[in-house]
KOLDREN-847548 format. One record per atom (N, C-alpha, C): residue number from 1; residue in one letter; x, y, z. Coordinates in steps of 0.1 Angstrom, whole numbers, always signed. Last residue first. Example, Ala and Ser with C-alpha at 12.3 -4.5 7.8 and 13.67 -1.06 7.14 Angstrom:
<batis>
+-----+--------+-------+-------+-------+
! num ! residu !    px !    py !    pz !
+-----+--------+-------+-------+-------+
!   2 !      S !  +128 !   -22 !   +71 !
!   2 !      S !  +137 !   -11 !   +71 !
!   2 !      S !  +129 !    +0 !   +79 !
!   1 !      A !  +132 !   -57 !   +78 !
!   1 !      A !  +123 !   -45 !   +78 !
!   1 !      A !  +132 !   -33 !   +78 !
+-----+--------+-------+-------+-------+
</batis>
This chain:
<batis>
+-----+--------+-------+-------+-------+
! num ! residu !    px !    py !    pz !
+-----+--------+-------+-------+-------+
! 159 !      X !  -105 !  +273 !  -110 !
! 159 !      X !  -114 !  +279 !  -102 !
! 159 !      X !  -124 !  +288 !  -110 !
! 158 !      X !   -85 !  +263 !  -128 !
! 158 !      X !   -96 !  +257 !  -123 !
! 158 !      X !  -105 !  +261 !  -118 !
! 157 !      X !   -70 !  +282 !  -133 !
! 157 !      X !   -70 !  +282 !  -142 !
! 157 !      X !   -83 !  +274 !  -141 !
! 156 !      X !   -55 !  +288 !  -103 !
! 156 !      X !   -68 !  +293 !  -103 !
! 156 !      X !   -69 !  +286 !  -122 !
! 155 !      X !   -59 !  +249 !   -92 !
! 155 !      X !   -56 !  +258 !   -95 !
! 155 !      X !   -61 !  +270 !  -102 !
! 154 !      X !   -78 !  +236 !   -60 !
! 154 !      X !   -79 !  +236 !   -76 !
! 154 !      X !   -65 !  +248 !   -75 !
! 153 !      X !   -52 !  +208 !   -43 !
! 153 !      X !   -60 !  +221 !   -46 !
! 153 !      X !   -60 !  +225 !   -56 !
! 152 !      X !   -55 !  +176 !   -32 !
! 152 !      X !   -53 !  +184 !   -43 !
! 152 !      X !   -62 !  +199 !   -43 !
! 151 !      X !   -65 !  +153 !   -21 !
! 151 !      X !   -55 !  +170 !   -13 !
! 151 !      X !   -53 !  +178 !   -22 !
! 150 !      X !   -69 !  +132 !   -37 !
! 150 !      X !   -79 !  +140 !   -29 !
! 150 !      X !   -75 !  +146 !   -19 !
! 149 !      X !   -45 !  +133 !   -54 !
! 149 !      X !   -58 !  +133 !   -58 !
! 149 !      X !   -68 !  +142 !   -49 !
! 148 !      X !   -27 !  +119 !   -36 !
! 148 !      X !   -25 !  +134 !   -39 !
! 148 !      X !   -39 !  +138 !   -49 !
! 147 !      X !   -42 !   +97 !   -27 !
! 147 !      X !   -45 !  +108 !   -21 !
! 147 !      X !   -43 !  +120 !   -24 !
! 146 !      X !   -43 !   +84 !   -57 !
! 146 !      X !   -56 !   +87 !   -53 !
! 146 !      X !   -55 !   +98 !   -42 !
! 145 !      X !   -13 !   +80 !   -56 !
! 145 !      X !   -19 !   +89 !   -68 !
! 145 !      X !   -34 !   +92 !   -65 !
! 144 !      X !   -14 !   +62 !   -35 !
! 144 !      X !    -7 !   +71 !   -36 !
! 144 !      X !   -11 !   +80 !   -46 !
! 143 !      X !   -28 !   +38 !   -54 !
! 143 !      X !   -30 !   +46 !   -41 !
! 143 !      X !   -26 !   +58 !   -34 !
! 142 !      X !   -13 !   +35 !   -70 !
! 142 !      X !   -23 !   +43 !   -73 !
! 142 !      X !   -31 !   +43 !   -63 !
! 141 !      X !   +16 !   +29 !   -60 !
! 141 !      X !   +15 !   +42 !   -66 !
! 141 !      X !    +2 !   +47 !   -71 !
! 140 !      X !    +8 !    +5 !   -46 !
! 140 !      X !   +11 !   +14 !   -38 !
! 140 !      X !   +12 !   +24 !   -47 !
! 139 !      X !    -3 !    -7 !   -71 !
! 139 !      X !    -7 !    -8 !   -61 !
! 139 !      X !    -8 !    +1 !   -54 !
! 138 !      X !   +28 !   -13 !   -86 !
! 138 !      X !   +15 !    -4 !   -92 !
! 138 !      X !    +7 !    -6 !   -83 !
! 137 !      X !   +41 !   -28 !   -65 !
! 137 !      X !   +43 !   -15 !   -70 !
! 137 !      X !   +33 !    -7 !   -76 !
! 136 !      X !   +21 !   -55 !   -63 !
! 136 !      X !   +27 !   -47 !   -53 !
! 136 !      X !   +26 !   -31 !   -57 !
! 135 !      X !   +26 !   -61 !   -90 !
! 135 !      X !   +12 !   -57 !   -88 !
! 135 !      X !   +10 !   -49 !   -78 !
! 134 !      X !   +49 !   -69 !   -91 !
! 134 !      X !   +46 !   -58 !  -102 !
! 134 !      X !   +30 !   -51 !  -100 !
! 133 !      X !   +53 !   -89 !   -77 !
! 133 !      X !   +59 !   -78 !   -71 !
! 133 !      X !   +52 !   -64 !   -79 !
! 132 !      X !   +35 !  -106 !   -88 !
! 132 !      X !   +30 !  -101 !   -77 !
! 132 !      X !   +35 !   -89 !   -70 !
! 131 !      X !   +47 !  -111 !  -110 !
! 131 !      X !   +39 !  -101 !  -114 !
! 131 !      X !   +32 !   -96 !   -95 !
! 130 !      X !   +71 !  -123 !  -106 !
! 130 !      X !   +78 !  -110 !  -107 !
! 130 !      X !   +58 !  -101 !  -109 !
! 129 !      X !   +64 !  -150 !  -100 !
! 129 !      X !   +64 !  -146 !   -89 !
! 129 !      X !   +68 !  -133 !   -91 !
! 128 !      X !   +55 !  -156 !  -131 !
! 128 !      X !   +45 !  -155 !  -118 !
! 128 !      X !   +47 !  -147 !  -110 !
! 127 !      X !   +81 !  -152 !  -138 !
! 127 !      X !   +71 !  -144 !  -147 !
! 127 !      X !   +61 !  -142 !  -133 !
! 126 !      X !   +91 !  -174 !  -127 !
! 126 !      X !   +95 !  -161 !  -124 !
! 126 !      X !   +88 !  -152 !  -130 !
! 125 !      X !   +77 !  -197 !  -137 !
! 125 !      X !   +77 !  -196 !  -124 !
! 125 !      X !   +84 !  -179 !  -121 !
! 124 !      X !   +82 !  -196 !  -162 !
! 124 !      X !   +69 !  -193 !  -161 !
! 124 !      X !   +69 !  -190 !  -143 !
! 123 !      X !  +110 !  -200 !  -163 !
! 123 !      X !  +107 !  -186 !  -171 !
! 123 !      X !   +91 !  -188 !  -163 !
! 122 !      X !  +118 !  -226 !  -142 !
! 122 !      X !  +117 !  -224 !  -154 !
! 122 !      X !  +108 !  -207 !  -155 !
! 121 !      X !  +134 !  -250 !  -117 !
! 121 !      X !  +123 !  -244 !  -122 !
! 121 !      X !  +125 !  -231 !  -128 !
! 120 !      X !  +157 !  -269 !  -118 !
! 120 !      X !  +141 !  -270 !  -122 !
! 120 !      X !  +131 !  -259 !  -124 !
! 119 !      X !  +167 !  -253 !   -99 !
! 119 !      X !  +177 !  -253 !  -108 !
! 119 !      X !  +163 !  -259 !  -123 !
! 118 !      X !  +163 !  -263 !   -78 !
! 118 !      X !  +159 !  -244 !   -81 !
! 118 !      X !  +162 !  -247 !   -93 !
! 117 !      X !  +176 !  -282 !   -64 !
! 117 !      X !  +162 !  -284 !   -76 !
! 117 !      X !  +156 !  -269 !   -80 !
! 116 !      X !  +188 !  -278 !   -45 !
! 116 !      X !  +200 !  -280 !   -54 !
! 116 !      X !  +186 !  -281 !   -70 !
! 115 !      X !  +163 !  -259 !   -27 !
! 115 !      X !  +177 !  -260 !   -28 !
! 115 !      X !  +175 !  -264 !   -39 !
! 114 !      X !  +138 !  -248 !   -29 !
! 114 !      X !  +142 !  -255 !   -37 !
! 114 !      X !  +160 !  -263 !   -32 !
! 113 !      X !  +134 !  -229 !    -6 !
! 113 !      X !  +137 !  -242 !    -2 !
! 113 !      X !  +138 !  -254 !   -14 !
! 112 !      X !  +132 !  -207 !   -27 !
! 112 !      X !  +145 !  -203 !   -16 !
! 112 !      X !  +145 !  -220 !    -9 !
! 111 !      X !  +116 !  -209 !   -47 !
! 111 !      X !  +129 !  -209 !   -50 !
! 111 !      X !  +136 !  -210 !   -36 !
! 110 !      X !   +94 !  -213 !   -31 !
! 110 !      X !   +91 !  -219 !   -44 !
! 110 !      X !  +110 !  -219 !   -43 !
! 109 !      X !   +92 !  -190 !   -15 !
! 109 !      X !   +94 !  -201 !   -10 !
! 109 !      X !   +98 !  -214 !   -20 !
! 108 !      X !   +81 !  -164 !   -25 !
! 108 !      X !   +96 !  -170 !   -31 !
! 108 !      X !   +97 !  -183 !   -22 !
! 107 !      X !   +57 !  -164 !   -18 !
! 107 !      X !   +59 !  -175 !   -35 !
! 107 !      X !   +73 !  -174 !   -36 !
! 106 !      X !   +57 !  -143 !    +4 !
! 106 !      X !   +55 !  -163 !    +5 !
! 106 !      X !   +58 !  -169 !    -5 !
! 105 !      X !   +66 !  -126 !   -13 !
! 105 !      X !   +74 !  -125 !    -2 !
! 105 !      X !   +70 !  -144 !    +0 !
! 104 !      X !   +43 !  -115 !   -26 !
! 104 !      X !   +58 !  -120 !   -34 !
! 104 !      X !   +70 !  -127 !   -25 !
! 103 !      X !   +26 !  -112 !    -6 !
! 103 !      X !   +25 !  -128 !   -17 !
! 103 !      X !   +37 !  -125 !   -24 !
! 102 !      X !   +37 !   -90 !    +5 !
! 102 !      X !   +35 !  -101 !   +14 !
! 102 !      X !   +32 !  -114 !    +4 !
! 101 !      X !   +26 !   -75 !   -19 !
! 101 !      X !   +38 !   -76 !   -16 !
! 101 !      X !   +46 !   -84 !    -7 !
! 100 !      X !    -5 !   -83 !   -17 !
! 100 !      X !    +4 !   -85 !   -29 !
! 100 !      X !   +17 !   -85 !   -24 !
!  99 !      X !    -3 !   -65 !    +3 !
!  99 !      X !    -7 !   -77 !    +6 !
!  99 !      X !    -3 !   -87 !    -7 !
!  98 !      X !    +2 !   -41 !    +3 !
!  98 !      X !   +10 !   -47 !   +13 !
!  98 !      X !    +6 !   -62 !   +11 !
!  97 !      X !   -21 !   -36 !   -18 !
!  97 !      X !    -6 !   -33 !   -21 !
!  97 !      X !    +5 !   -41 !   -11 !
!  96 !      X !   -44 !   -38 !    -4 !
!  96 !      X !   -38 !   -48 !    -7 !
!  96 !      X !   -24 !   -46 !   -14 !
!  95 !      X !   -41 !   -14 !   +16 !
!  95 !      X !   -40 !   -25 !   +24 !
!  95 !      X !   -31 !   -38 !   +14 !
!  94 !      X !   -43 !    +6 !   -11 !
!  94 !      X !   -30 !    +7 !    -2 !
!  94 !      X !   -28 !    -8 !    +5 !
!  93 !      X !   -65 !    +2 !   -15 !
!  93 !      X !   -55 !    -5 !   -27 !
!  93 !      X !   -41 !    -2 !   -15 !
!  92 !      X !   -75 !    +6 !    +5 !
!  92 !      X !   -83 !   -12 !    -3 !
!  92 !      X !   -72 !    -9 !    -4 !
!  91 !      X !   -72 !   +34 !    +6 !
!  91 !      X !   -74 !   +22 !   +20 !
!  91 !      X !   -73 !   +10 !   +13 !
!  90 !      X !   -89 !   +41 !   -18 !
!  90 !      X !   -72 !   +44 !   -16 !
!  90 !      X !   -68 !   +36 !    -6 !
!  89 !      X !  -112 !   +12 !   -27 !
!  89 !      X !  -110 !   +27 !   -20 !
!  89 !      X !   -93 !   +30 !   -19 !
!  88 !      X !  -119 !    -5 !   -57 !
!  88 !      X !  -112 !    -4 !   -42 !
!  88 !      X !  -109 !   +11 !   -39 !
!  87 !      X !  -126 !    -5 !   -83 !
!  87 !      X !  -137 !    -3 !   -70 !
!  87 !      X !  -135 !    +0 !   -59 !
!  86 !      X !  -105 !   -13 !   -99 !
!  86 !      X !  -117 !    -7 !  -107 !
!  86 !      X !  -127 !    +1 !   -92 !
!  85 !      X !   -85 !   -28 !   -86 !
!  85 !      X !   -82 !   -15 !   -91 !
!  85 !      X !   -95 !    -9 !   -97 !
!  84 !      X !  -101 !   -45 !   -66 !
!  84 !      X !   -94 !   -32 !   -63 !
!  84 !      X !   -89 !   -23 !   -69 !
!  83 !      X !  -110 !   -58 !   -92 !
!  83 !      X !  -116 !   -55 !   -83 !
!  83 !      X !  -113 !   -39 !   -74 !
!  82 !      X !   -85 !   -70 !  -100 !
!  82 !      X !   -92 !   -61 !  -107 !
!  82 !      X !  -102 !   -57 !   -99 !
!  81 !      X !   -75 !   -85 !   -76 !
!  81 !      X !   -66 !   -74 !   -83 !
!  81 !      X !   -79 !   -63 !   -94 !
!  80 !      X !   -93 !  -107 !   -70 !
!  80 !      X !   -93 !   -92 !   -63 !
!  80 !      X !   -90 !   -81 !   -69 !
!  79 !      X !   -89 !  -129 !   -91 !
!  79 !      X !  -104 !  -121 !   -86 !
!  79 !      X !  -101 !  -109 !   -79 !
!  78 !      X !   -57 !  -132 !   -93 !
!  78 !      X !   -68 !  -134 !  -106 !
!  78 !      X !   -85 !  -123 !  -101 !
!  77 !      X !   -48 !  -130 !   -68 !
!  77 !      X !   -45 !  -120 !   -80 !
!  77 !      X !   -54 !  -118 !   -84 !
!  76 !      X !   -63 !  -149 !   -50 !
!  76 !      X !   -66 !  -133 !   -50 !
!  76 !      X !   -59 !  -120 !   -57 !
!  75 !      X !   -52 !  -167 !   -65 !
!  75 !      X !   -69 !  -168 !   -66 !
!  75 !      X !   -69 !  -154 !   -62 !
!  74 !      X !   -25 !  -166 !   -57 !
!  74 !      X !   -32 !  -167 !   -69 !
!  74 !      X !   -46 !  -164 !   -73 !
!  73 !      X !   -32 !  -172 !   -27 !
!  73 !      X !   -27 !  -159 !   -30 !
!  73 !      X !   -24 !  -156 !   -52 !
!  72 !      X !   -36 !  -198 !   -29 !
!  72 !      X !   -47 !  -188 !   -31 !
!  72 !      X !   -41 !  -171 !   -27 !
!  71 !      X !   -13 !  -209 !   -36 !
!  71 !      X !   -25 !  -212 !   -48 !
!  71 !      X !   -38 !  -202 !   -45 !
!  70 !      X !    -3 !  -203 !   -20 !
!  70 !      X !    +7 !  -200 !   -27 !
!  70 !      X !    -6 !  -201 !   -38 !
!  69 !      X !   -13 !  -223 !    +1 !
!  69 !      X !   -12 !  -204 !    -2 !
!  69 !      X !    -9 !  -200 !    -7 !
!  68 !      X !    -6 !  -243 !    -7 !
!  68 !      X !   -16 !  -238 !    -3 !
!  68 !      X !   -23 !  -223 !    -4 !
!  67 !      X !   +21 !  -241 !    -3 !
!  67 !      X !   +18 !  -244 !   -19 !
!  67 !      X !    +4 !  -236 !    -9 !
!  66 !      X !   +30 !  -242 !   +25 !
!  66 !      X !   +30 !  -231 !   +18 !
!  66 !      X !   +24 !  -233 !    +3 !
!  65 !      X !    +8 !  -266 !   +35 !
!  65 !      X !    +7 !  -251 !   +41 !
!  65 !      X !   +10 !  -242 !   +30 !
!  64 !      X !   +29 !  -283 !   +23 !
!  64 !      X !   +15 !  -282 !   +16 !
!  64 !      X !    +7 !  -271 !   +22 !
!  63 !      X !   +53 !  -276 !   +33 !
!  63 !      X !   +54 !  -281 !   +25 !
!  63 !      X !   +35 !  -276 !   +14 !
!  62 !      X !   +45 !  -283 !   +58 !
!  62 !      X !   +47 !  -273 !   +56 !
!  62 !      X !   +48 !  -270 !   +42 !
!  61 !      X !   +47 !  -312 !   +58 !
!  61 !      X !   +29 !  -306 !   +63 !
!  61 !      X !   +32 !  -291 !   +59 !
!  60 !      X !   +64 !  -329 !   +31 !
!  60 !      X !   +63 !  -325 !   +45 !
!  60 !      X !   +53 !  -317 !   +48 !
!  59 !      X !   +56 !  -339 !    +5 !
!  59 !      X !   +64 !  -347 !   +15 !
!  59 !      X !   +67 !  -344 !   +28 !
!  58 !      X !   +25 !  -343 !   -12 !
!  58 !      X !   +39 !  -333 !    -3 !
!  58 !      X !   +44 !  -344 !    +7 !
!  57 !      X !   +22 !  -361 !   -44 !
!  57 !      X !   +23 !  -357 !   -26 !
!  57 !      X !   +31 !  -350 !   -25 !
!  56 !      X !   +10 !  -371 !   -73 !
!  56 !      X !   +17 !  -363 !   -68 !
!  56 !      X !   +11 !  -363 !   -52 !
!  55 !      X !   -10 !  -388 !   -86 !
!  55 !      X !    +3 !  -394 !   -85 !
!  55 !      X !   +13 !  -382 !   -76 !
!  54 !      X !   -37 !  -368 !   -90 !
!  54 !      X !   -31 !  -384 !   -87 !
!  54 !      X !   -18 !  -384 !   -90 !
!  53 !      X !   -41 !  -344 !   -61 !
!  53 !      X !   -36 !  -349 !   -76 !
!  53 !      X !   -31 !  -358 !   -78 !
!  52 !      X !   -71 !  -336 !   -38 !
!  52 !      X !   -55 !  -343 !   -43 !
!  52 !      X !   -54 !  -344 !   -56 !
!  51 !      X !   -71 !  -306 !   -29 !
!  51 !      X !   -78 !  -310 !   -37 !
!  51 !      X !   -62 !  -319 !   -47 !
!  50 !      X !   -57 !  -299 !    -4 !
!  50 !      X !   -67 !  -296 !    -5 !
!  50 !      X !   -79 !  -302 !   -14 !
!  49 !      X !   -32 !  -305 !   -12 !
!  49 !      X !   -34 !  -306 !    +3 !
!  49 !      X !   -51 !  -306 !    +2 !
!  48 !      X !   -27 !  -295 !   -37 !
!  48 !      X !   -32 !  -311 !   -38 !
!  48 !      X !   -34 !  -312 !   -26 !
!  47 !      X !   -30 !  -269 !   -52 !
!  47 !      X !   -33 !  -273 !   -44 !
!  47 !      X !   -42 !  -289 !   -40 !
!  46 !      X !    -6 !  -270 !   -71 !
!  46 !      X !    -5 !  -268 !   -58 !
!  46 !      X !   -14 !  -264 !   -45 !
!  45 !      X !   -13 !  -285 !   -91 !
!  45 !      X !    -6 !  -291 !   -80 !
!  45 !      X !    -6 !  -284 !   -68 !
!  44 !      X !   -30 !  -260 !  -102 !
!  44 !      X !   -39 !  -274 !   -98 !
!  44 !      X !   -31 !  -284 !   -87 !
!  43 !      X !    -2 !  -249 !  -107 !
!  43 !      X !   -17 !  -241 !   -97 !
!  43 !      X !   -27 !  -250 !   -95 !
!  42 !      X !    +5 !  -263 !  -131 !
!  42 !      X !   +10 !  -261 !  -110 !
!  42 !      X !    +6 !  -255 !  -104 !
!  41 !      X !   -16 !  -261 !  -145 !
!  41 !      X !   -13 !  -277 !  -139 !
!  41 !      X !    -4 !  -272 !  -124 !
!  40 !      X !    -9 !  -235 !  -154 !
!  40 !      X !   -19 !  -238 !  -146 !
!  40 !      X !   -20 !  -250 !  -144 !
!  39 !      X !   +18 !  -237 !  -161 !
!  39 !      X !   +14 !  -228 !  -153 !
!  39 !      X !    +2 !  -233 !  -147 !
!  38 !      X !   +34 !  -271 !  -169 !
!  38 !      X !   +25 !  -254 !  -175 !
!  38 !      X !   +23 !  -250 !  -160 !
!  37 !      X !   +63 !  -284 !  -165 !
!  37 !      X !   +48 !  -283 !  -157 !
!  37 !      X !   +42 !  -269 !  -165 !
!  36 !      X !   +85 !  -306 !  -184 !
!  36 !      X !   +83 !  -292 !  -180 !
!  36 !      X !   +61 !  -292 !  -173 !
!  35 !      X !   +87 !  -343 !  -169 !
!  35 !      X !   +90 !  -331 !  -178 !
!  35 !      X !   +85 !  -315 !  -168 !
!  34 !      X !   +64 !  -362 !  -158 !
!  34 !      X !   +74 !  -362 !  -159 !
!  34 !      X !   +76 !  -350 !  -168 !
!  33 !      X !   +42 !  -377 !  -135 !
!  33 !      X !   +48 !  -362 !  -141 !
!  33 !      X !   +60 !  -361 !  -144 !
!  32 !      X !   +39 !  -399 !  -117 !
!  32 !      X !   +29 !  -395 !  -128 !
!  32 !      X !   +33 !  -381 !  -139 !
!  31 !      X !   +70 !  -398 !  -108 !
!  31 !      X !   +68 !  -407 !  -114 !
!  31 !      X !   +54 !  -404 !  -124 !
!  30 !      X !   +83 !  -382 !   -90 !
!  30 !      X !   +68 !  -377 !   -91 !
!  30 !      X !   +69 !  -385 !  -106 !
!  29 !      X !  +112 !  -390 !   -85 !
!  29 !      X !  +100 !  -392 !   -78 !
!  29 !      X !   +83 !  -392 !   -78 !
!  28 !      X !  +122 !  -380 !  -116 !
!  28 !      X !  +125 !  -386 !  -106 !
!  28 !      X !  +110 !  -395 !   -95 !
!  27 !      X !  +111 !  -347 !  -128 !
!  27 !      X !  +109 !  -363 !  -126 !
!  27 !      X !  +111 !  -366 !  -119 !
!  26 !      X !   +97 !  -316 !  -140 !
!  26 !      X !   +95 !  -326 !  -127 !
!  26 !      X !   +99 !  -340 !  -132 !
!  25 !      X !  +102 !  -284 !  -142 !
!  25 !      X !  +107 !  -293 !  -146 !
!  25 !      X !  +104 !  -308 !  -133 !
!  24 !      X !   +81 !  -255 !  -142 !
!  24 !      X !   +94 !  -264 !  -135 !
!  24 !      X !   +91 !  -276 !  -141 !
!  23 !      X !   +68 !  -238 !  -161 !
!  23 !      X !   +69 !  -235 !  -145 !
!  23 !      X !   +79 !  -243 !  -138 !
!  22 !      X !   +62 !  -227 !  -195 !
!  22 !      X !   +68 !  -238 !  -181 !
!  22 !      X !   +71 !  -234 !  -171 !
!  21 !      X !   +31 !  -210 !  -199 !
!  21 !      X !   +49 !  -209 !  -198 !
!  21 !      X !   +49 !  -224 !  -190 !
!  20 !      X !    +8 !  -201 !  -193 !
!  20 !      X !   +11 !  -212 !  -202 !
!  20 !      X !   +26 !  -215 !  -203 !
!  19 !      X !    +5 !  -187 !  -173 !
!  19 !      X !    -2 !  -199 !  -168 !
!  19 !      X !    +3 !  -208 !  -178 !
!  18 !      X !   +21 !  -162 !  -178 !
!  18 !      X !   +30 !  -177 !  -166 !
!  18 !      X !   +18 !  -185 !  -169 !
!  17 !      X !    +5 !  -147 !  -188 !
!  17 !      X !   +13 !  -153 !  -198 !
!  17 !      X !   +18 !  -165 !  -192 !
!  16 !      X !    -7 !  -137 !  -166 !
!  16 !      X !   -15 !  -144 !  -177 !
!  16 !      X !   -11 !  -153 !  -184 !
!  15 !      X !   +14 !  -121 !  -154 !
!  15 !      X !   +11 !  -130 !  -145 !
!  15 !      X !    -1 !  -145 !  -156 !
!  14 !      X !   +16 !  -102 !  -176 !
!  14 !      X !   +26 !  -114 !  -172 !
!  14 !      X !   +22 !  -125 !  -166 !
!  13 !      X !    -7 !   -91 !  -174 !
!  13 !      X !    -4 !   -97 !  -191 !
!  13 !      X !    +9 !  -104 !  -184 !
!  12 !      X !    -7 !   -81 !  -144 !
!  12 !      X !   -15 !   -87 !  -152 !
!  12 !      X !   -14 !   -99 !  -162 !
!  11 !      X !   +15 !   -64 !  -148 !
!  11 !      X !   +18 !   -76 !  -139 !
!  11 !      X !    +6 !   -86 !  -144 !
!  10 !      X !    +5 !   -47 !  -165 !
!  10 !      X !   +20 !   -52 !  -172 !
!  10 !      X !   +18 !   -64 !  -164 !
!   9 !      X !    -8 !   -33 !  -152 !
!   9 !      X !   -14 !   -39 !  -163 !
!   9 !      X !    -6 !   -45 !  -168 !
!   8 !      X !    +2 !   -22 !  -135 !
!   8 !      X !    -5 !   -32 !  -132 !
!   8 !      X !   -12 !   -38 !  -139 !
!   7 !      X !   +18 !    -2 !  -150 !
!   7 !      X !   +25 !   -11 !  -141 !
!   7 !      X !   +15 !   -25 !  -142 !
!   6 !      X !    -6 !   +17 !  -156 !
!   6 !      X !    +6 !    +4 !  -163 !
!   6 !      X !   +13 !    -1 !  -162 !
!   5 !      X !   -12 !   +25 !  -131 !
!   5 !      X !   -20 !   +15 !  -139 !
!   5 !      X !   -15 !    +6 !  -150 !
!   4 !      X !    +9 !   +38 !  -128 !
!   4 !      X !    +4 !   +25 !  -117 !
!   4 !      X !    -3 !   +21 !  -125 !
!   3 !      X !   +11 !   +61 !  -148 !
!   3 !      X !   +20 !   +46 !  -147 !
!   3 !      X !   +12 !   +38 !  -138 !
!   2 !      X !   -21 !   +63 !  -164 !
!   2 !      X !   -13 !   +68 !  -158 !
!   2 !      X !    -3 !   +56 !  -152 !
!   1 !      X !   -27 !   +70 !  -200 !
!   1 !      X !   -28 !   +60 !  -189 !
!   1 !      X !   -17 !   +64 !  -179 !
+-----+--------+-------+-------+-------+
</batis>
């Protein structure tokens, strides 16, 4: 197996493992939710702009913009990622390599406007947001490994 591919098979079996992990810690306010959040209940929270959850709201419009995307830059782990790696052209995986790497970039929103409540959130939330980096990297190197692929000259042992 060549590394990008086990890179991206590592971001995978992580990104898998966050759905059951705890993701953050919720009381106080969110009164229907109390305690640690699994993985995929905060991928159903997050997208309550869209598709509401009882007892939970965003409290600001941006707020539900970034969860938003944050839930379908999920959707295009889970369905694209294999996609691109089994069918996508060196162009696909390169475009979405930047594009995974641009979703590690929006899901740190999760921690960076947590302020003093960063402190809530838990092993499944950084599993998540380390597989998009992980998917990034393996991404860009088997795209990269497809063009030295197709410049490659035979050697004479090949010829």
């Amino acid at each position: 197996m060549r590394r990008p591919q086990l890179v991206i098979g590592c971001a995978w079996l992580i990104h898998a493992t966050s759905w059951f992990l705890p993701v953050v810690k919720l009381g106080g306010n969110h009164s229907a939710l109390y305690g640690p959040v699994r993985g995929w209940i905060a991928f159903r929270m997050a997208l309550l702009a869209v598709w509401p959850y009882e007892g939970v709201h965003s409290d600001a419009w941006y707020y539900a913009v970034l969860s938003t995307v944050s839930a379908a830059t999920t959707l295009m782990f889970i369905v694209g990622s294999p996609w691109v790696v089994t069918r996508g052209s060196q162009t696909v995986q390169n475009a979405s390599a930047w594009i995974a790497a641009t979703a590690f970039l929006v899901n740190s929103h999760w921690y960076a406007l947590s302020g003093s409540d960063r402190t809530d959130l838990n092993i499944g939330y950084f599993l998540w947001w380390l597989s998009f980096a992980l998917l990034a990297i393996g991404l860009f190197g088997l795209s990269r490994h497809h063009k030295v692929d197709e410049y490659r000259r035979p050697n004479r042992t090949e010829a």
